[in-house]
Every structure is written in structure tokens, then in C-alpha cells.
DRENTORKOL-3810 file (N, C-alpha, C; in nm, 4 decimals):
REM DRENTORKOL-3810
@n.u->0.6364; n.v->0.3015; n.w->0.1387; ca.u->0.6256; ca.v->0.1609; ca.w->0.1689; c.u->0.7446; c.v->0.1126; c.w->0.2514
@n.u->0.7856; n.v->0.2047; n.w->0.3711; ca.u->0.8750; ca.v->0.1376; ca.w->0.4330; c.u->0.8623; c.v->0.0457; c.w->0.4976
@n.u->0.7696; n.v->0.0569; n.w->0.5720; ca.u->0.7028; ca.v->-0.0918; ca.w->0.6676; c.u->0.7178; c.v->-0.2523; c.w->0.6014
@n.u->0.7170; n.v->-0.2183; n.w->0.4703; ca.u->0.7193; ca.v->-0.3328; ca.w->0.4126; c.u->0.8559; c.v->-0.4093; c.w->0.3909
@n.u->0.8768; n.v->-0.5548; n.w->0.3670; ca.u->1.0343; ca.v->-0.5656; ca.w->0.3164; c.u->1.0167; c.v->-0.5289; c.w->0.1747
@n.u->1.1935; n.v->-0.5322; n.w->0.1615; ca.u->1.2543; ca.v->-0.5460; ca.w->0.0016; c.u->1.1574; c.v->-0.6504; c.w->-0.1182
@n.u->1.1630; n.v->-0.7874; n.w->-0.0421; ca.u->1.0831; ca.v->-0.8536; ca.w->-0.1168; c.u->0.9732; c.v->-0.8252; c.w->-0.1576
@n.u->0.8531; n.v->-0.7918; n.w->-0.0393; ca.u->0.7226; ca.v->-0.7425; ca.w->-0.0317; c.u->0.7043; c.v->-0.6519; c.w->-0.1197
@n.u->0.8085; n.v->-0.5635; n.w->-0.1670; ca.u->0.7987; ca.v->-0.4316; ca.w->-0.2119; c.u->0.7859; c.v->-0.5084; c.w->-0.3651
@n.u->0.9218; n.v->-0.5697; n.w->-0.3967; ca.u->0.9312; ca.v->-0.6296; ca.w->-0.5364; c.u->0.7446; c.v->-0.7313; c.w->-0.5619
@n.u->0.7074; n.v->-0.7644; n.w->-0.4794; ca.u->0.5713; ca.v->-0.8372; ca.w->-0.5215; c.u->0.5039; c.v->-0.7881; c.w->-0.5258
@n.u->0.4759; n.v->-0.6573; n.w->-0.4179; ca.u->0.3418; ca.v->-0.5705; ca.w->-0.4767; c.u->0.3527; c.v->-0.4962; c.w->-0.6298
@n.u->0.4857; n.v->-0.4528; n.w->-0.6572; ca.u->0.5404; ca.v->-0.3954; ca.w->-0.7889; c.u->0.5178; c.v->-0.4493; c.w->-0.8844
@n.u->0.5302; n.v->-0.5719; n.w->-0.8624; ca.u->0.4854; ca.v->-0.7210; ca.w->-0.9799; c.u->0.3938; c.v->-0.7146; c.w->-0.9998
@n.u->0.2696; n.v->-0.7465; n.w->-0.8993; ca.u->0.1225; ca.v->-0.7323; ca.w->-0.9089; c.u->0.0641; c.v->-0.5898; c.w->-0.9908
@n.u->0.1001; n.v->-0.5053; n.w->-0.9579; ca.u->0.0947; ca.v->-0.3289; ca.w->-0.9824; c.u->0.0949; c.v->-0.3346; c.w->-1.1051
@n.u->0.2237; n.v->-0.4052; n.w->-1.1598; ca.u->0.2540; ca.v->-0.3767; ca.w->-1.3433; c.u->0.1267; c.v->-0.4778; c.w->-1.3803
@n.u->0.0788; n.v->-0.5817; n.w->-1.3324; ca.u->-0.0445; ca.v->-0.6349; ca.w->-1.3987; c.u->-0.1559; c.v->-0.5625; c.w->-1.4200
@n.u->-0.1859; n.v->-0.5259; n.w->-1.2660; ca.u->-0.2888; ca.v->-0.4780; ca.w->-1.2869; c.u->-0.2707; c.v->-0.3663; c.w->-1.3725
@n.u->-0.2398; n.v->-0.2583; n.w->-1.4102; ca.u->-0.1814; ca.v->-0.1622; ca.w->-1.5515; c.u->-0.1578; c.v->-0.1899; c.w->-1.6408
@n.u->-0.1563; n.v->-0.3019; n.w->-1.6654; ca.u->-0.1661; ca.v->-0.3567; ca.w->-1.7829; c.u->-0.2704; c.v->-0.4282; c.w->-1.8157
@n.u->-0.3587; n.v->-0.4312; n.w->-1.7188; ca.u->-0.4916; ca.v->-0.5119; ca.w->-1.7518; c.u->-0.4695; c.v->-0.6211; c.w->-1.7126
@n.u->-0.3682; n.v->-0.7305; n.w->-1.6766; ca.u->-0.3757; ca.v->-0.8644; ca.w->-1.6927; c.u->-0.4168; c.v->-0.9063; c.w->-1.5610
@n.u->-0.4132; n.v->-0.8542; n.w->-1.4706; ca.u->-0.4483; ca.v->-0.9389; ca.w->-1.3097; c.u->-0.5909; c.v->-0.9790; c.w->-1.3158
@n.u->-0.6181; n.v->-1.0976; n.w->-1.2814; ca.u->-0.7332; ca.v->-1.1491; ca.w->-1.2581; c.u->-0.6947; c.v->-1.1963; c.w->-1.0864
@n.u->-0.8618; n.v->-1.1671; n.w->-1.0009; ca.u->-0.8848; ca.v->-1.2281; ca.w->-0.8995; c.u->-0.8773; c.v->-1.3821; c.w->-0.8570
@n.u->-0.8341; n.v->-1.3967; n.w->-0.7623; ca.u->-0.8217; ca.v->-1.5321; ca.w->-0.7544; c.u->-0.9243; c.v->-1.6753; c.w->-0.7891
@n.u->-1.0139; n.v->-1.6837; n.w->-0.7036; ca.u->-1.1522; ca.v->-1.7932; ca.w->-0.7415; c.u->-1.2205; c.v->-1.7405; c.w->-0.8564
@n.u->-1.2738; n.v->-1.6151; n.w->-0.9063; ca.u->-1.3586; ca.v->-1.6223; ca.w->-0.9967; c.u->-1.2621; c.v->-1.6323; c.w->-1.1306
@n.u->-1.1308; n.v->-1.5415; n.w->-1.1676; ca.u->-1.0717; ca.v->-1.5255; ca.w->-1.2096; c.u->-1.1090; c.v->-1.4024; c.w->-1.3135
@n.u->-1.1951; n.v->-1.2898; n.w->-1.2525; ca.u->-1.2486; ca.v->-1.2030; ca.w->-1.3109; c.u->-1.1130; c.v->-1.0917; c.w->-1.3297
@n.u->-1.0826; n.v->-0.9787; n.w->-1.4328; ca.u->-1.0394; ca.v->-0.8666; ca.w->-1.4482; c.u->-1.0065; c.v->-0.8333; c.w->-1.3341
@n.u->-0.9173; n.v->-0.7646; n.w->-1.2196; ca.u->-0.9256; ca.v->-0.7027; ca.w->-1.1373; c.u->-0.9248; c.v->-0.5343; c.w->-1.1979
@n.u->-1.0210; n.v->-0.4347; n.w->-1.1249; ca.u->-1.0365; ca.v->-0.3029; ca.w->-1.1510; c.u->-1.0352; c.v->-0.2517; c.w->-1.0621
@n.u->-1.0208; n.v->-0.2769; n.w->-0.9567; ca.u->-0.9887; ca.v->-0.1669; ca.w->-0.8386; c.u->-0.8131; c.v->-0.1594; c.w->-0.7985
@n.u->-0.7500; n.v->-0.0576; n.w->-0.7717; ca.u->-0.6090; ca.v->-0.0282; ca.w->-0.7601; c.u->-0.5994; c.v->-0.0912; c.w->-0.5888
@n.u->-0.7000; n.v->-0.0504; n.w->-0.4979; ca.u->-0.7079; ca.v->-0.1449; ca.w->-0.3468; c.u->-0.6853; c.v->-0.2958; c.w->-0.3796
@n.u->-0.8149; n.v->-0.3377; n.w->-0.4372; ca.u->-0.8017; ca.v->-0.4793; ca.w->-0.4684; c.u->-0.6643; c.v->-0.5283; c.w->-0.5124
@n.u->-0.5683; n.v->-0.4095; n.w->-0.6037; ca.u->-0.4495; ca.v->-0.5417; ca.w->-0.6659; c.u->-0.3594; c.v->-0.4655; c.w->-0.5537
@n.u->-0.4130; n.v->-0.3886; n.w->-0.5004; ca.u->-0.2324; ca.v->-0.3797; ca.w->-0.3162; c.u->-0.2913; c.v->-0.5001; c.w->-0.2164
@n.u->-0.4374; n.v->-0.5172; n.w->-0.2309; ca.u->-0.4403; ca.v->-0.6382; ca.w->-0.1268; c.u->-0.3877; c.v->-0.7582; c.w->-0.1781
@n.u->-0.4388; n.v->-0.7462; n.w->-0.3098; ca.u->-0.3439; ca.v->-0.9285; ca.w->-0.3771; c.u->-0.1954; c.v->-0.9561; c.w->-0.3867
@n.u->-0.1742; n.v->-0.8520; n.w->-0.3874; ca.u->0.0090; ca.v->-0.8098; ca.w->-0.3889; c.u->0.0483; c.v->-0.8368; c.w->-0.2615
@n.u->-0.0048; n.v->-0.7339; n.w->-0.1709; ca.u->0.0546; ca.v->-0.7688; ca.w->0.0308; c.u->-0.0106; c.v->-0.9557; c.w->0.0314
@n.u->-0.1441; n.v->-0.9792; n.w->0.0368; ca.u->-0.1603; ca.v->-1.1370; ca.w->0.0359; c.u->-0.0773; c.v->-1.2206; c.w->-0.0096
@n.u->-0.0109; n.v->-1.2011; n.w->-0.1487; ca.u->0.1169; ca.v->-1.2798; ca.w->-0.1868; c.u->0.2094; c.v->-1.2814; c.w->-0.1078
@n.u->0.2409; n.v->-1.1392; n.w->-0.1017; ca.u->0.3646; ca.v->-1.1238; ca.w->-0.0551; c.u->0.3752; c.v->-1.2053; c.w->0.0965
@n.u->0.2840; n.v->-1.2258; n.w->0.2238; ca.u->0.2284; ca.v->-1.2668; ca.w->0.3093; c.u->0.2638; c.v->-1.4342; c.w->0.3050
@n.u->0.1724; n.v->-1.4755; n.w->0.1970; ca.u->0.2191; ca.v->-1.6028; ca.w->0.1737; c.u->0.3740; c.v->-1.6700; c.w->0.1598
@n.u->0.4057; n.v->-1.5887; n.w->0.1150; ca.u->0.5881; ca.v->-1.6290; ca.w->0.0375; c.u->0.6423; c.v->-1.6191; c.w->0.2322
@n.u->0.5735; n.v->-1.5507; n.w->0.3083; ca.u->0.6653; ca.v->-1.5093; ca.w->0.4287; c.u->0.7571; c.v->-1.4111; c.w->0.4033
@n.u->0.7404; n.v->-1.3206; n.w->0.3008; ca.u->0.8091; ca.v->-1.1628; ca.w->0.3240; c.u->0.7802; c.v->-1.0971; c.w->0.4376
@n.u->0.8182; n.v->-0.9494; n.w->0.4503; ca.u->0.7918; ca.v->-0.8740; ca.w->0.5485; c.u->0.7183; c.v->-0.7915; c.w->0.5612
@n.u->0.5987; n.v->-0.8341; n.w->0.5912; ca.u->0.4652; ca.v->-0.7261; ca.w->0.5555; c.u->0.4055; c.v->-0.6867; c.w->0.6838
@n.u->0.3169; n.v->-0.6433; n.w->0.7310; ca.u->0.3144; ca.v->-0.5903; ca.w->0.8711; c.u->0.1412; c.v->-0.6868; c.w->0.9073
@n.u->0.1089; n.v->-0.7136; n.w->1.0276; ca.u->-0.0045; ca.v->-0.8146; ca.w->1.0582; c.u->-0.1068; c.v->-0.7282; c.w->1.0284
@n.u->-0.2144; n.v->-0.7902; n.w->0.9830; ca.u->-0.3529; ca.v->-0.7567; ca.w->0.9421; c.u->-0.4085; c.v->-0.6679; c.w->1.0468
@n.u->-0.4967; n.v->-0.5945; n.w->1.0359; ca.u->-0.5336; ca.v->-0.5009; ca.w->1.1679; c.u->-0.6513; c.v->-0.5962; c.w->1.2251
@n.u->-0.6462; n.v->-0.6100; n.w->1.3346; ca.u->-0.7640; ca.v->-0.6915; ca.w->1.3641; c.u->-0.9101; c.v->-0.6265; c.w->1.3725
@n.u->-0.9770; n.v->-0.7002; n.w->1.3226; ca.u->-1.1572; ca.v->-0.6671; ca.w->1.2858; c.u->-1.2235; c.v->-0.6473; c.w->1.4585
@n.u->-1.2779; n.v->-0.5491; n.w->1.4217; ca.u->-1.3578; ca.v->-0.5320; ca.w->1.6042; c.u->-1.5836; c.v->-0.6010; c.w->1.5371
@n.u->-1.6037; n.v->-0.6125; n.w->1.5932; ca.u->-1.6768; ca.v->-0.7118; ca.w->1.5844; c.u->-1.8350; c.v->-0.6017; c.w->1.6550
END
């Protein structure tokens, strides 16, 4: 995870110990999260928000 910052790193880590522990729920429904993708995207999305150092979304080809 070098690409990422220091911070970024500490928020996906945060998110990580939830989800392993069972506690992360998705955002709107507020369902269980069970996929290990799903809680690195909610983790980089946080981290994104705060304005850490995360690298730009790949853009969608259409």
C-alpha cells in the first residue's frame, strides 16, 4: 500500500479491524458488510473524503 498516504493507510486499517470483527455495516442500507473488496472500497472512500492521499479513481470506459 505504498501509493497510498500514512493517513489513508491508518483508515483503511480502521475499517479492516471492523470488518473482522463483524461490525462494519454499509452505508444507506446499513447491512453487515461481507465482502473483504467492499470494506477496502469503504476504507479508500473514507479515506478520499477526509482528503488523505489516495490515488484517483480509474476512469469507467463506457
Amino acid at each position: 500500500m505504498a501509493q497510498y498516504g500514512p493517513r489513508a493507510q491508518k483508515k483503511i486499517k480502521k475499517v479492516m479491524d471492523e470488518y473482522k470483527k463483524g461490525t462494519l455495516k454499509s452505508g444507506s442500507t446499513g447491512k453487515k458488510v461481507t465482502s473483504q473488496k467492499q470494506a477496502v472500497a469503504i476504507g479508500i472512500s473514507e479515506a478520499r473524503k477526509e482528503g488523505d492521499k489516495v490515488p484517483k479513481e480509474p476512469k469507467k470506459q463506457a
